[in-house]
VOZATI-580173 format. One record per residue (C-alpha): residue number from 1; x, y, z; residue in three letters. Coordinates in steps of 0.001 Angstrom, whole numbers, plus 500000, padded with zeros to 6 digits. Example, Ala and Ser with C-alpha at 12.3 -4.5 7.8 and 13.67 -1.06 7.14 Angstrom:
<martors>
- resi px py pz resn
- 1 512300 495500 507800 Ala
- 2 513670 498940 507140 Ser
</martors>
This chain:
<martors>
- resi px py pz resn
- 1 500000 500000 500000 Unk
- 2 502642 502373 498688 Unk
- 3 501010 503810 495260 Unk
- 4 497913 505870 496027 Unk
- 5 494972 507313 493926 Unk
- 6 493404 510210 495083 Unk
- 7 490113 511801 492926 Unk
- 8 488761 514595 493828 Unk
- 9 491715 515881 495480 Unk
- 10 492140 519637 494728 Unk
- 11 488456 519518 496938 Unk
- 12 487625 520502 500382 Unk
- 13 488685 517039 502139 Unk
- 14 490496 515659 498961 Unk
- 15 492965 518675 499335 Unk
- 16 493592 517675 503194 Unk
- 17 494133 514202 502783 Unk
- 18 496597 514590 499781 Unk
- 19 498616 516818 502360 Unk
- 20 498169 514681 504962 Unk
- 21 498802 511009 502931 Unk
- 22 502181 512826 502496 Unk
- 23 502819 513321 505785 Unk
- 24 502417 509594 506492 Unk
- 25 503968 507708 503399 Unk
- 26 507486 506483 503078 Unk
- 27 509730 508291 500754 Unk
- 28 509465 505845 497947 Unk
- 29 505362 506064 497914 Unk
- 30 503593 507943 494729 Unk
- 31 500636 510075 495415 Unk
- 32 498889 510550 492246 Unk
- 33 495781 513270 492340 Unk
- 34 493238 513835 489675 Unk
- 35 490382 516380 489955 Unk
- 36 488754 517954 486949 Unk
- 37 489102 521210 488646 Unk
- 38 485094 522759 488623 Unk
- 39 483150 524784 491012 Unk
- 40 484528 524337 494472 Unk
- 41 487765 523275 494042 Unk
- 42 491508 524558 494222 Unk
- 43 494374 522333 493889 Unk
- 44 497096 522225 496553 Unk
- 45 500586 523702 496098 Unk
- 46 503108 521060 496510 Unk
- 47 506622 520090 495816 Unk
- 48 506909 516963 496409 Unk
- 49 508977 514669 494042 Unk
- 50 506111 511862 495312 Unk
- 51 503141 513727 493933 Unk
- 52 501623 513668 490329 Unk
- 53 498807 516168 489777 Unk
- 54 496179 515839 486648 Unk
- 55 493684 517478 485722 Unk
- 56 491105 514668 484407 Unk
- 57 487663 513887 484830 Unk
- 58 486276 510712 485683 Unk
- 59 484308 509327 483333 Unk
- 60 487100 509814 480718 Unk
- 61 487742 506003 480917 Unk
- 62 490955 505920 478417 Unk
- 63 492778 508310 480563 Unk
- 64 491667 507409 483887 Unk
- 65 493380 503912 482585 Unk
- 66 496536 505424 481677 Unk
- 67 496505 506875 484669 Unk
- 68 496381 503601 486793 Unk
- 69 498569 502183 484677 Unk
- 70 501376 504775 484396 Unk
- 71 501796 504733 488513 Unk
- 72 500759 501013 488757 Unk
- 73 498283 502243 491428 Unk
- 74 497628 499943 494313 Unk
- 75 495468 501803 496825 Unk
- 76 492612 504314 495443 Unk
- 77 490944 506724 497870 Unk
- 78 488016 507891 496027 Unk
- 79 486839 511701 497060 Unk
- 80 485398 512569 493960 Unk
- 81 481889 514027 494304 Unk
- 82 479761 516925 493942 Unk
- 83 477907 517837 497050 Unk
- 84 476410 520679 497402 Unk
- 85 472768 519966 498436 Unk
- 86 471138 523066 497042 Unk
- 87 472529 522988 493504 Unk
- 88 471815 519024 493624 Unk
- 89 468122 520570 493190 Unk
- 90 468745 522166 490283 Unk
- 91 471144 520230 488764 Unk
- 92 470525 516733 489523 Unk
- 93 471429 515248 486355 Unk
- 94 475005 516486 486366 Unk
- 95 475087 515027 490281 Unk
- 96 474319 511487 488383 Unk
- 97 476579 512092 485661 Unk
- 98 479432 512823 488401 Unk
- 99 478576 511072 491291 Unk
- 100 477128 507572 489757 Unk
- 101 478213 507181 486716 Unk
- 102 482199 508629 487645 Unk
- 103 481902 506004 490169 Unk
- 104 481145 503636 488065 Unk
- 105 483593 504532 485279 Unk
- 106 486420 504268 488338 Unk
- 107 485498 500920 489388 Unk
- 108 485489 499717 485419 Unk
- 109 488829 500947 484880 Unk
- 110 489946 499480 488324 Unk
- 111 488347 496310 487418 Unk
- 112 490060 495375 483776 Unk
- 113 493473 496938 485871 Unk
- 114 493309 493761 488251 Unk
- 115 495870 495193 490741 Unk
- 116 493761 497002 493276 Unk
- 117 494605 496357 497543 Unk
- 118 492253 498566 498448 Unk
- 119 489513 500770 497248 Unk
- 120 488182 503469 499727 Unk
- 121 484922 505116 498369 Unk
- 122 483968 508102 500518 Unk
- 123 480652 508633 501428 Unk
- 124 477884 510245 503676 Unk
- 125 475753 510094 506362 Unk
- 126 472612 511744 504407 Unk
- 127 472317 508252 502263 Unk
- 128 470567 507452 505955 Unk
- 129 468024 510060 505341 Unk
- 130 466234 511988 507879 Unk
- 131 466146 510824 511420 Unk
- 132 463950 511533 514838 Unk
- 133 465245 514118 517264 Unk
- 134 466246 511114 519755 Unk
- 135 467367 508429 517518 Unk
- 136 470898 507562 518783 Unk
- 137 472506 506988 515615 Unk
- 138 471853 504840 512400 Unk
- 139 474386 502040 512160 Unk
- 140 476423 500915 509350 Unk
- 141 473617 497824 508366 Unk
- 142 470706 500452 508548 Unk
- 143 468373 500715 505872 Unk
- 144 469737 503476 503184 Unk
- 145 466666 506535 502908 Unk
- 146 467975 509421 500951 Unk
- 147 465838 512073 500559 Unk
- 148 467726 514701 498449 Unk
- 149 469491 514132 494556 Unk
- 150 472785 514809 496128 Unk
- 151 472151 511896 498826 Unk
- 152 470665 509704 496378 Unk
- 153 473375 509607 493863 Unk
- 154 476137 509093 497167 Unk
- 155 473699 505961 497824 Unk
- 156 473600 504664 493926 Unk
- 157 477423 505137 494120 Unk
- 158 477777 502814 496845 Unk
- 159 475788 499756 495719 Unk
- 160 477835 499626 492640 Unk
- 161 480715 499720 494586 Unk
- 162 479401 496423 496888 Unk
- 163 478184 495005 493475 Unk
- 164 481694 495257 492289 Unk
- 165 482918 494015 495243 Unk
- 166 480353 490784 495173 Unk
- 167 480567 490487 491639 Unk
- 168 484492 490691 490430 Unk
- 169 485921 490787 494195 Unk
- 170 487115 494773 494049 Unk
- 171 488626 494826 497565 Unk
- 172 486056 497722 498717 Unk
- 173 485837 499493 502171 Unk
- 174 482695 502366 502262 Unk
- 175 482710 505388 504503 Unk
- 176 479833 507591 505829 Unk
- 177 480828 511170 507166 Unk
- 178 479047 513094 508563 Unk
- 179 479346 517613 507801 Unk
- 180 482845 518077 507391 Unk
- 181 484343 521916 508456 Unk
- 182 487846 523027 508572 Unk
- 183 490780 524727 506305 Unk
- 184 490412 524657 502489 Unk
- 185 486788 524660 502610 Unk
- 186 484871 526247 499850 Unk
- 187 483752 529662 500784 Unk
- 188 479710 528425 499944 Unk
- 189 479498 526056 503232 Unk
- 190 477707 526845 506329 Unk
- 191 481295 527265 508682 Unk
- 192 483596 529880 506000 Unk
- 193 480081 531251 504730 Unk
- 194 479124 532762 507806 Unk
- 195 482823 533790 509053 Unk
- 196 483424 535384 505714 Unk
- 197 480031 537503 506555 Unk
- 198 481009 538463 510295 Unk
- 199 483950 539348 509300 Unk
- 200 482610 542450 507710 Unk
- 201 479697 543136 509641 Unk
- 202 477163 541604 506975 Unk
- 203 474177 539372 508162 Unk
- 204 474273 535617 508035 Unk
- 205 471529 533850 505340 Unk
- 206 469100 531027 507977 Unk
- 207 467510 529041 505770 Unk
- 208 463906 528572 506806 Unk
- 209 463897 529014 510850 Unk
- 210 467303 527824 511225 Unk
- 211 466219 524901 513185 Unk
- 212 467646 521775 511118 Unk
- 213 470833 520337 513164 Unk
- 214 473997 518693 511872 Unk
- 215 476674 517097 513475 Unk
- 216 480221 518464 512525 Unk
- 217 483667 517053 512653 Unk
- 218 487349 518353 511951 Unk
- 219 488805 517619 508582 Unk
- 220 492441 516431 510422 Unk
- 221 489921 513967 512064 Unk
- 222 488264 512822 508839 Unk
- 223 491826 512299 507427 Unk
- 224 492874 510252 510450 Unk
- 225 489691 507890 510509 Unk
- 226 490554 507418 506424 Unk
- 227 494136 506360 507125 Unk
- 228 492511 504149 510265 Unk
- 229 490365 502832 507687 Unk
- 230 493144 501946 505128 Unk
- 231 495393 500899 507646 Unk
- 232 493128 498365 509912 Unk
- 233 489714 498479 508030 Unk
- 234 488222 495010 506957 Unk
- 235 487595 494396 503327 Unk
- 236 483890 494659 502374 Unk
- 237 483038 496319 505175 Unk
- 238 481340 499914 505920 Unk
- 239 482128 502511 508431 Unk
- 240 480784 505651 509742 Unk
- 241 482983 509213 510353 Unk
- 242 481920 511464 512779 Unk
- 243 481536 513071 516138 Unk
- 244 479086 513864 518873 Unk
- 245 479241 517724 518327 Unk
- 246 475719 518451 517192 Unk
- 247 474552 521582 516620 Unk
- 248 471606 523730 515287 Unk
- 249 471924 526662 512370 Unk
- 250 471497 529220 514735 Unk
- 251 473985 527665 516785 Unk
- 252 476660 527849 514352 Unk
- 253 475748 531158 513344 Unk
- 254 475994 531850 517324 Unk
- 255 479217 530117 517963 Unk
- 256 480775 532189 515336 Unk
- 257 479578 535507 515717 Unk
- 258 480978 535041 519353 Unk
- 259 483958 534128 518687 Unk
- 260 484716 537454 514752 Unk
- 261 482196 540385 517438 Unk
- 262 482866 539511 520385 Unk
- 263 480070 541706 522730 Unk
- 264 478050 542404 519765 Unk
- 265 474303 540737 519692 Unk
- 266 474009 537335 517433 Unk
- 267 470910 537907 516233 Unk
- 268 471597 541105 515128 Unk
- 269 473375 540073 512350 Unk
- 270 470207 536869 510923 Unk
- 271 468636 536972 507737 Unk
- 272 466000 534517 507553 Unk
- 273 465671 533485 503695 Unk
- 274 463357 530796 502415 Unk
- 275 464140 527185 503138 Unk
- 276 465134 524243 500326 Unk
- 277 462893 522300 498428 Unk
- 278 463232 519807 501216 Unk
- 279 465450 519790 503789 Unk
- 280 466134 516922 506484 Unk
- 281 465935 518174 510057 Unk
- 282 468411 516063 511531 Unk
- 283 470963 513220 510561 Unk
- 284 472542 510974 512787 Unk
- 285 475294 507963 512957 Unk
- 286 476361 505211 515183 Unk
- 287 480606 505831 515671 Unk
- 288 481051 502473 517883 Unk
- 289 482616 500447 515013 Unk
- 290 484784 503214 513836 Unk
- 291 486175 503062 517424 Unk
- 292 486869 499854 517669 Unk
- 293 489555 500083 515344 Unk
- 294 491468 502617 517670 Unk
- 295 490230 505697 515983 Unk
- 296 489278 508561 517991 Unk
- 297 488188 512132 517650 Unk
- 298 491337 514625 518640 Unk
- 299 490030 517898 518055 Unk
- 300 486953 519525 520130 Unk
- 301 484487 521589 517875 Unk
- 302 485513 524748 519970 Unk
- 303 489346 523958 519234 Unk
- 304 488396 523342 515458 Unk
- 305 486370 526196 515027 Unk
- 306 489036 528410 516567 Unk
- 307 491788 527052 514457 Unk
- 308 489516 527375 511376 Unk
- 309 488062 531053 512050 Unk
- 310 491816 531733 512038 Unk
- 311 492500 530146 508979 Unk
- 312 490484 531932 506896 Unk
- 313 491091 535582 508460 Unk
- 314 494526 534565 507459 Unk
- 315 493987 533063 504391 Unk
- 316 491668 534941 502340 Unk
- 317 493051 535190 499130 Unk
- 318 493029 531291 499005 Unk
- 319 489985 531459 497377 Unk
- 320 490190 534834 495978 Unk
- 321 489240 533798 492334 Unk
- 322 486062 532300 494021 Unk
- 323 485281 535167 495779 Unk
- 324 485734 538033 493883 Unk
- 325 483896 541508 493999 Unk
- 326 481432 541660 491249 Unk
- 327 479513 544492 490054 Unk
- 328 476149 544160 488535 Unk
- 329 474216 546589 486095 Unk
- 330 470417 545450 486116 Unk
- 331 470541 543384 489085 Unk
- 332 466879 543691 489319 Unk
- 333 465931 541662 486055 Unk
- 334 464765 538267 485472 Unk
- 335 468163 537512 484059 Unk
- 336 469955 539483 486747 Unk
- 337 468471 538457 489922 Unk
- 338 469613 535138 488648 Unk
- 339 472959 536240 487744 Unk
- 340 473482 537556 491557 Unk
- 341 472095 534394 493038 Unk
- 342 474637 532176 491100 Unk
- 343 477933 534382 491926 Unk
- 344 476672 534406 495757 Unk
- 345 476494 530594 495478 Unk
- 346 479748 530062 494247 Unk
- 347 481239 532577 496778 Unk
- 348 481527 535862 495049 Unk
- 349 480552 538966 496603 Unk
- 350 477973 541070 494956 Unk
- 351 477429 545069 494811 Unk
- 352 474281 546172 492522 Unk
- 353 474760 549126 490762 Unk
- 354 473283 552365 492054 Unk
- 355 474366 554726 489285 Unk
- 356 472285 554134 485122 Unk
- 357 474662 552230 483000 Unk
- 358 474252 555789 480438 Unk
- 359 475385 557670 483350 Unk
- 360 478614 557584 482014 Unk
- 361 480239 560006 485438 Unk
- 362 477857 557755 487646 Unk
- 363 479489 554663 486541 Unk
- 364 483256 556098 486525 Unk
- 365 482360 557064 490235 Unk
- 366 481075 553778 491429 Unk
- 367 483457 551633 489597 Unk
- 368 486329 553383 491692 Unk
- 369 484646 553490 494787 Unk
- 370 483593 549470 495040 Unk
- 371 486605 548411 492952 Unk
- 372 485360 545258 491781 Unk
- 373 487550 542821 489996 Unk
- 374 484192 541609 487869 Unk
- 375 480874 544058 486443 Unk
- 376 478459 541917 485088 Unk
- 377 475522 544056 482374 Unk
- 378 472604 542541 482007 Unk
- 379 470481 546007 481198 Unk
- 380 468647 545314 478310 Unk
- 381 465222 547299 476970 Unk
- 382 462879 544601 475424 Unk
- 383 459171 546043 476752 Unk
- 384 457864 543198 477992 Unk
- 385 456576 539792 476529 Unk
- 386 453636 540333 474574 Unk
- 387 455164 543505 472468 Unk
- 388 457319 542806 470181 Unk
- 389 456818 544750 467157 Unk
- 390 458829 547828 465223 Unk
- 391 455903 550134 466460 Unk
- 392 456305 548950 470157 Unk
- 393 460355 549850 469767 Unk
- 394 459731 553053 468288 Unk
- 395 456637 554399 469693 Unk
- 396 456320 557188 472114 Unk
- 397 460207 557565 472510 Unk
- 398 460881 554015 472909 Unk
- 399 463544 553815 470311 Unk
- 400 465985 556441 471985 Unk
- 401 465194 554940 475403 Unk
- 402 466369 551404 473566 Unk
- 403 469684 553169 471674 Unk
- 404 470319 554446 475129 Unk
- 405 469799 551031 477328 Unk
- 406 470862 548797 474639 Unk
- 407 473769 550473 472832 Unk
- 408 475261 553682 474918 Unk
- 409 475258 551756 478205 Unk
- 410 477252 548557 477493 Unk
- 411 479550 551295 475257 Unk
- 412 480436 552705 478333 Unk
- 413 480909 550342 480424 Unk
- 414 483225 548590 477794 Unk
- 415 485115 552248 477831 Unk
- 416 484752 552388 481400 Unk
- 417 485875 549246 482551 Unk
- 418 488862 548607 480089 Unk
- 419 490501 552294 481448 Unk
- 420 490640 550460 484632 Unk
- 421 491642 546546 483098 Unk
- 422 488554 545406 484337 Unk
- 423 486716 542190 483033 Unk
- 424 483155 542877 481721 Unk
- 425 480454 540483 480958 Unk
- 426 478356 541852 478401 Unk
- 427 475079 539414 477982 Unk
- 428 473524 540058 474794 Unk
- 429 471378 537758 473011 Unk
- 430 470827 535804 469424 Unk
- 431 467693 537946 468608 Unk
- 432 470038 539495 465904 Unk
- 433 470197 536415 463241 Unk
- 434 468232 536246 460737 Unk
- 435 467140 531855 460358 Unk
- 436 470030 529676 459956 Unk
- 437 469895 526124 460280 Unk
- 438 471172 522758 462011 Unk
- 439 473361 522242 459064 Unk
- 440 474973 525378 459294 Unk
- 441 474992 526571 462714 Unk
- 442 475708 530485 463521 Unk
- 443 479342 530218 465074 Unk
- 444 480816 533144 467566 Unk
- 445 482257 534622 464779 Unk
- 446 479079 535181 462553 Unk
- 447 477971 538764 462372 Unk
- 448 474746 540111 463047 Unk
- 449 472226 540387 460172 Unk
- 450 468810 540559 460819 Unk
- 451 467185 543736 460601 Unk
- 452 463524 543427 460712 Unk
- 453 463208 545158 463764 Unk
- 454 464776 548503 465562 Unk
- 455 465471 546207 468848 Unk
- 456 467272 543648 466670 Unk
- 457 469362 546603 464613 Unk
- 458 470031 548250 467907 Unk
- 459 471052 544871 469626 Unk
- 460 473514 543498 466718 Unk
- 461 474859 547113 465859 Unk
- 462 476066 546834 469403 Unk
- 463 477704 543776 469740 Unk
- 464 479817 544755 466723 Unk
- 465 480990 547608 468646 Unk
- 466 481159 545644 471659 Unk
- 467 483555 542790 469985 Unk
- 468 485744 545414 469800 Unk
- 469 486944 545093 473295 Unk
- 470 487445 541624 473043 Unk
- 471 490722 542178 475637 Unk
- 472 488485 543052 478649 Unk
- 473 484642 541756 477504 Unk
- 474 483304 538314 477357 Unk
- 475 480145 538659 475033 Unk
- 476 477515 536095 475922 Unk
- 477 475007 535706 472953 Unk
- 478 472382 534219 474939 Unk
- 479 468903 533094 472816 Unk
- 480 465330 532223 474227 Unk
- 481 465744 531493 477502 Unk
- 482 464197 529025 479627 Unk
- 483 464511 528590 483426 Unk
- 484 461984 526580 485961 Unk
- 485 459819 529961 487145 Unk
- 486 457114 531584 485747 Unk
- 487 458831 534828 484282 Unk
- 488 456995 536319 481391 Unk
- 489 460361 536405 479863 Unk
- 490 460565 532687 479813 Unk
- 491 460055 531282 476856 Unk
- 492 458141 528238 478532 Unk
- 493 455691 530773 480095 Unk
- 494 455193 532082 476240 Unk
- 495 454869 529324 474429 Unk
- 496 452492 527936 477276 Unk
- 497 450115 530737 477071 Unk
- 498 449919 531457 473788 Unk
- 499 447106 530813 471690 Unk
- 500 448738 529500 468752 Unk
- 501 452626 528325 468805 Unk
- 502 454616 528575 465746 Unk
- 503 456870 525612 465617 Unk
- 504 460185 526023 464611 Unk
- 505 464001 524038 466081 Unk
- 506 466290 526746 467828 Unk
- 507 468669 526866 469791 Unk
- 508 468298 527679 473502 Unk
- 509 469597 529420 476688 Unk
- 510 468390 527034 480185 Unk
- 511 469624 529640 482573 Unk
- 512 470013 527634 485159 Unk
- 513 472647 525153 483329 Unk
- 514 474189 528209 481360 Unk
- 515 474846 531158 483921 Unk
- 516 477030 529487 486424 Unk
- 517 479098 528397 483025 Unk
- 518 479183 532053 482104 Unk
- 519 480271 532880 485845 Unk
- 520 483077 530220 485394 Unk
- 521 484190 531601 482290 Unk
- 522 484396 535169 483245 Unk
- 523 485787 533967 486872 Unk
- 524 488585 532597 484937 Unk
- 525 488411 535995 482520 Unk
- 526 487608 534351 479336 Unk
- 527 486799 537102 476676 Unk
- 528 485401 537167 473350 Unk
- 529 482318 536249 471964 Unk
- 530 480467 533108 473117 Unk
- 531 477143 531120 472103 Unk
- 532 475714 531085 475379 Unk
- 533 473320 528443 474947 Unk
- 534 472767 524614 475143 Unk
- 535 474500 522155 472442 Unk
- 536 472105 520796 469831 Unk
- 537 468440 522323 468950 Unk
- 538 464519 521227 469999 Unk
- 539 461302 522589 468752 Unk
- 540 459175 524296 470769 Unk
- 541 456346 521656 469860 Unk
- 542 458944 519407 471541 Unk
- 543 459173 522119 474419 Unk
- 544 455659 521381 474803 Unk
- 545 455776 517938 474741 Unk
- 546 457919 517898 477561 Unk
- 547 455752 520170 479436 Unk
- 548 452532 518270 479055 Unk
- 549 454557 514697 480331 Unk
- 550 456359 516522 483441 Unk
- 551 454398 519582 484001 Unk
- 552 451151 519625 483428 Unk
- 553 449674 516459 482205 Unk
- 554 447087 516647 479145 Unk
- 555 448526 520458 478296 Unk
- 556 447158 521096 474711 Unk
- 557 448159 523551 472134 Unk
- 558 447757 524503 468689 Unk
- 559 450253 525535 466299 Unk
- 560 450427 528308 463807 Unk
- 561 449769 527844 460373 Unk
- 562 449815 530842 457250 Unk
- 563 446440 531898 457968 Unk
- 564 447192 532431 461607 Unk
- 565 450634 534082 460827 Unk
- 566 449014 536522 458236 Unk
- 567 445921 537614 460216 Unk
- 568 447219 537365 464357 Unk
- 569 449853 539637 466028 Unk
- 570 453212 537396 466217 Unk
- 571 453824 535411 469228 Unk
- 572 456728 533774 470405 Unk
- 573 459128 532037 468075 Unk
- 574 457185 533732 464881 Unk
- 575 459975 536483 464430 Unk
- 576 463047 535232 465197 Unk
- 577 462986 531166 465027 Unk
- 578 464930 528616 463382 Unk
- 579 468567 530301 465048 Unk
- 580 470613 527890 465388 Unk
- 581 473977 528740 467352 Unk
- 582 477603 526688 466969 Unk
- 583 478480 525722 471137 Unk
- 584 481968 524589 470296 Unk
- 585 484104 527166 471581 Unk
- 586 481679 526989 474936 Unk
- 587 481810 523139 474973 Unk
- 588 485523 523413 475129 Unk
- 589 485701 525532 477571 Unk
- 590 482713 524321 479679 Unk
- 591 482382 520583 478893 Unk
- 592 479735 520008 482160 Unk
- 593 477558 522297 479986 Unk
- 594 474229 520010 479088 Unk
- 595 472580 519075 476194 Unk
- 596 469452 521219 475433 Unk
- 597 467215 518255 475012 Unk
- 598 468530 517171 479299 Unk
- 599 468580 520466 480167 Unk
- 600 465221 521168 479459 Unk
- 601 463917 518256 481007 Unk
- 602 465774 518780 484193 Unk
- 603 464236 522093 484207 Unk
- 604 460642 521276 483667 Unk
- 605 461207 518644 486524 Unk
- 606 461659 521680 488920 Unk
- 607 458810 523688 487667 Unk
- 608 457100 520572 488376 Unk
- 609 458273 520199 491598 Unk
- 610 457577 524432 492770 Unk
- 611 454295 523179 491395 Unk
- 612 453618 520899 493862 Unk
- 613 454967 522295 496462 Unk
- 614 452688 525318 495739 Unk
- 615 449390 523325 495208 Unk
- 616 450758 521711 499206 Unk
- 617 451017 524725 500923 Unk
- 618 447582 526101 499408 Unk
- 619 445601 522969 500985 Unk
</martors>
C-alpha cells in the first residue's frame, strides 16, 4: 500500500488528505491526484517529488486507465463528488453524471486493471436520510433513505461499489461522514460562509427558521479515521465518520459571531431566507465500530472552530478567484436576479449598481469606489413579453430609450471598465440572426444580420461595437431562455400561454445550466464572443411535449399555420425562430455544459416540483 489514487483531490477534504497522505507515506510512495478542477475546488501547492497532479475527469475512461497504469496504482481513495445539496436541486442530472456514473467509470477501469489492495469510496451520512430528534445513531447495516438528489446519487454510488465488490471481488471498504468543516473549505458552506460575513459586519443567510441540526467534525479527524480505515479496516466492510458535536443553524451562526464580534448581539446580524425544496431536520450515525479500530476524535468543535476562524482571516486570498467583487448593472431583472444568486452561490461577493449604465460620470464614480475585479451588464430594453413589434420599439420615445439602454450603456461600460483593466460580461442575446439552420449553425464569429426590427438593429449594431473590446469583455450571445419559474420572459411561460405556437428548432439558453458556466468563464476571465446556449436544437412543439409529460399532464396547444401568421399579432418564436447557434468554443471551455434536450427536462422537473409544492402549501 505504497502507490495511492486520490480523485477529487484539489476539493475541500480531497485537498487535506493529499497533504496529509504525504505526511504519512514512506519516501518511495507515489501520490497521484486527479480532479477535473470545477466549482469548488483549488488544487494544493506542493513540491513533492512523490506527487503527480492531473487534471482529468472521471468518466474519461481511456485516461483514467493510463493513469492507473502509468503509477501502477495499488490503493485508490476515492473523494470525487459533487455535494452541494442546494445545487443538487437544480442540477441533479450532472450530480448522476458525476457522482454515479464517475463512480462507476472508476470501478470499470479498476476492474480490467486487476491490481487494486484497496479501494476506499467516501461517502455520507445523508444516504441514511432523515432521522427523529432522539434516535441515537443509524448504524452501518441500517436501511439506506435518501431524501435529496445529492444523497441519492452518494447511495447509487455505493451499491455499485458492493456490486463490484460481490461480483468481480474489488477489495472495497465504504465510509459515511458526517458535515465536514475546517481549512480549504469552499467559501459556499455553512462554517467559511458565515465567518466570511462576520467578518465584515454583513448578516448571516438562515435558511427557513434555522432549526435543522447537523453534526460536525474536523477535517484532520476525517483524514485520520481514512488512514485508520486503510490501515486496519476490513475488506467489504462499511464505516461511519463522525463526532458527537451536534449543533443547530442558529447555533453555528451563534458560535461564530461570538467568537469574529465579540460583545456584539448574534441575532443582530440573521437573515432569515426561504428554506430548500426539502430539507432533512436532523441526521445521525452510530461511531462504535469506527472506534473499535482505535480511531478517535482529537480535536473539540471549539478547538476546530478556533483554528479554522483563524485560517480563513489569514487566508483569504486562498479562494480569491472564488470570491471576487462583482459588480452588477440590472441586478433587478429576470436575468439578473439570477445572475446575483449564482455568483453568491459560488462565493463571490455582489454590489448592485446604484448609478444608470448611460450615466457615464455615475458609473466612473462607482466603479472606483467598490473596485470590483468583475461588472456583470445585464440592462437590456425589450418592453415586455407580449410587444414585440417595430411600432412597440419606436413608439412614444421608445427607440431612443432602447439606443440608450441597449447600445450607449454597454459602450460605456466597455470604455469604462477597460481604462481600469477590468473584466466585463456583456450578455447580449441571438435575437440578431436572421434563420440559419442545424446544418449550418451560427458560430461566435458570425455577424449580426437581421434587421427586421429597431430592437434587433440596435442589439447586433452593438455587439459589433462591443467585439471590439474583446481584451476586457466576454460577450455572451444568449437566445430564448428558459429557466423553471414563471417569468413572462421565459420562453416556457410564452409558448404555454399562447394561443397559437409557431413551431420552429432553435437553439436555447436554460439559465440555470448556462449562467454558472458564464460565471466560470468570466471567473477565469475568458473574453470574446460566446454562444451562450445549450449544444444541439429542439422545437418548441417538443418544448411542449415535455411540458405536458412533466408539468402539466394533458397540456394542449395549437400551432400556427399561414392563415394564423398573416391575420394574428406574432407570438413567440414567429419572428426570430429557426437560430441555430455553433456551442463549440463553449463546449471546450465548459464541457459540464448540458445538452438542450437534458437540460430542458431537468428544468421542467423543477417547475414541476415548485408546482407541487405550491398546490401543498395552498391545501
Amino acid at each position: 500500500m505504497s502507490r495511492f489514487l486520490v480523485t477529487g483531490g484539489a476539493g475541500f477534504v480531497g485537498s487535506n488528505f493529499v497533504m496529509f497522505l504525504l505526511e504519512q507515506c514512506p519516501s518511495d510512495a507515489v501520490v497521484v491526484n486527479i480532479d477535473k478542477l470545477i466549482y469548488g475546488t483549488n488544487p494544493p501547492k506542493i513540491d513533492d517529488s512523490r506527487y503527480f497532479f492531473y487534471k482529468s475527469d472521471l468518466n474519461d475512461a481511456k485516461q483514467m486507465t493510463q493513469i492507473i497504469e502509468r503509477h501502477q496504482i495499488d490503493t485508490v481513495v476515492h473523494l470525487a463528488a459533487q455535494t452541494h445539496v442546494d445545487i443538487s436541486f437544480w442540477n441533479s442530472i450532472q450530480f448522476t453524471r458525476d457522482n454515479v456514473l464517475g463512480t462507476h467509470t472508476l470501478l470499470e477501469c479498476c476492474r480490467l486493471y486487476g491490481k487494486i489492495d484497496r479501494f476506499i469510496h467516501f461517502s455520507t451520512d445523508e444516504v441514511y436520510g432523515e432521522v427523529s430528534g432522539d434516535h441515537l445513531g443509524c448504524a452501518e447495516q441500517s436501511i439506506l433513505n435518501p431524501t435529496n438528489p445529492y444523497a441519492a446519487t452518494k447511495a447509487g454510488a455505493e451499491f455499485l461499489v458492493r456490486a463490484f465488490g460481490h461480483s468481480f471481488k474489488l477489495p472495497y471498504i465504504i465510509t459515511r461522514a458526517n458535515n465536514i468543516y475546517g481549512p480549504y473549505q469552499f467559501p459556499d458552506k455553512v462554517v467559511p460562509l458565515f465567518a466570511n460575513h462576520l467578518f465584515k459586519g454583513e448578516k448571516c443567510d438562515i435558511q427557513g427558521d434555522g432549526s435543522a441540526s447537523r453534526t460536525f467534525i474536523h477535517v484532520q479527524d476525517v483524514c485520520n479515521a481514512i488512514w485508520t480505515v486503510l490501515k486496519h479496516g476490513k475488506l467489504h466492510e462499511i464505516y461511519n465518520i463522525g463526532s458527537m458535536d451536534e449543533y443547530t443553524v442558529l447555533d453555528i451562526q451563534r458560535r461564530i459571531a461570538g467568537i469574529i464580534l465579540p460583545g456584539e448581539k448574534p441575532q443582530d446580524y440573521l437573515n432569515y431566507v426561504e428554506d430548500r425544496p426539502f430539507n432533512d431536520q436532523r441526521y445521525a450515525i452510530d461511531l462504535t465500530k469506527l472506534r473499535k479500530l482505535g480511531w478517535e476524535q482529537n480535536i473539540s468543535f471549539d478547538e476546530g472552530l478556533g483554528s479554522t476562524i483563524d485560517w480563513y482571516k489569514n487566508n483569504g486570498d486562498y479562494w480569491k478567484e472564488s470570491s471576487l467583487r462583482w459588480l452588477v448593472f440590472g441586478h433587478t431583472s429576470w436575468i439578473g436576479q439570477k445572475v446575483c444568486r449564482y455568483i453568491s452561490d459560488r462565493g463571490g461577493e455582489v454590489f448592485t449598481a446604484k448609478s444608470r449604465p448611460d450615466d457615464q460620470q455615475g458609473i466612473a464614480l462607482e466603479l472606483d469606489s467598490i473596485a470590483p475585479e468583475r461588472v456583470v451588464n445585464i440592462v437590456n430594453r425589450n418592453y415586455g413579453h407580449d410587444q414585440q413589434s417595430d411600432e412597440t420599439f419606436e413608439s412614444q420615445g421608445r427607440l431612443s430609450d432602447t439606443i440608450r439602454d441597449n447600445l450607449y450603456a454597454p459602450l460605456i461600460l466597455a470604455v469604462e471598465t477597460q481604462k481600469r483593466d477590468l473584466h466585463l460580461t456583456y450578455i447580449g442575446n441571438g435575437c440578431m440572426f436572421s434563420s440559419s439552420s442545424k446544418a449550418s449553425p451560427l458560430t461566435d464569429k458570425c455577424l449580426p444580420d437581421f434587421y427586421d426590427s429597431s430592437y434587433s438593429i440596435v442589439n447586433g449594431f452593438t455587439e459589433r461595437l462591443v467585439a471590439m473590446y474583446d481584451d476586457n469583455v466576454l460577450n455572451c450571445r444568449i437566445n430564448m431562455p428558459v429557466s423553471f419559474d414563471q417569468s413572462p420572459r421565459n420562453l416556457v411561460t410564452k409558448l404555454t400561454q399562447s394561443a397559437r405556437v409557431h413551431n420552429a428548432y432553435n437553439s436555447i439558453t436554460v439559465l440555470d445550466d448556462i449562467l454558472p458556466n458564464m460565471i466560470d468563464l468570466a471567473q477565469k476571465s475568458k473574453t470574446g464572443t460566446y454562444n451562450m446556449t445549450n449544444p444541439g436544437t429542439i422545437s418548441h412543439n417538443e418544448i411542449l411535449e415535455m411540458y405536458s409529460e412533466i408539468v402539466d399532464e394533458g397540456f394542449k396547444w395549437k400551432n400556427i399555420d399561414e392563415k394564423h401568421n398573416n391575420n394574428n399579432k406574432p407570438i413567440p418564436g414567429s419572428t426570430d425562430s429557426g437560430v441555430v447557434l455553433e456551442t463549440g468554443k463553449l463546449e471546450k471551455e465548459c464541457p459540464d455544459v448540458l445538452p438542450v434536450r437534458e437540460a430542458v427536462r431537468q428544468t421542467l422537473v423543477r417547475m414541476a416540483m415548485l408546482k407541487f409544492n405550491l398546490q401543498l402549501q395552498n391545501e
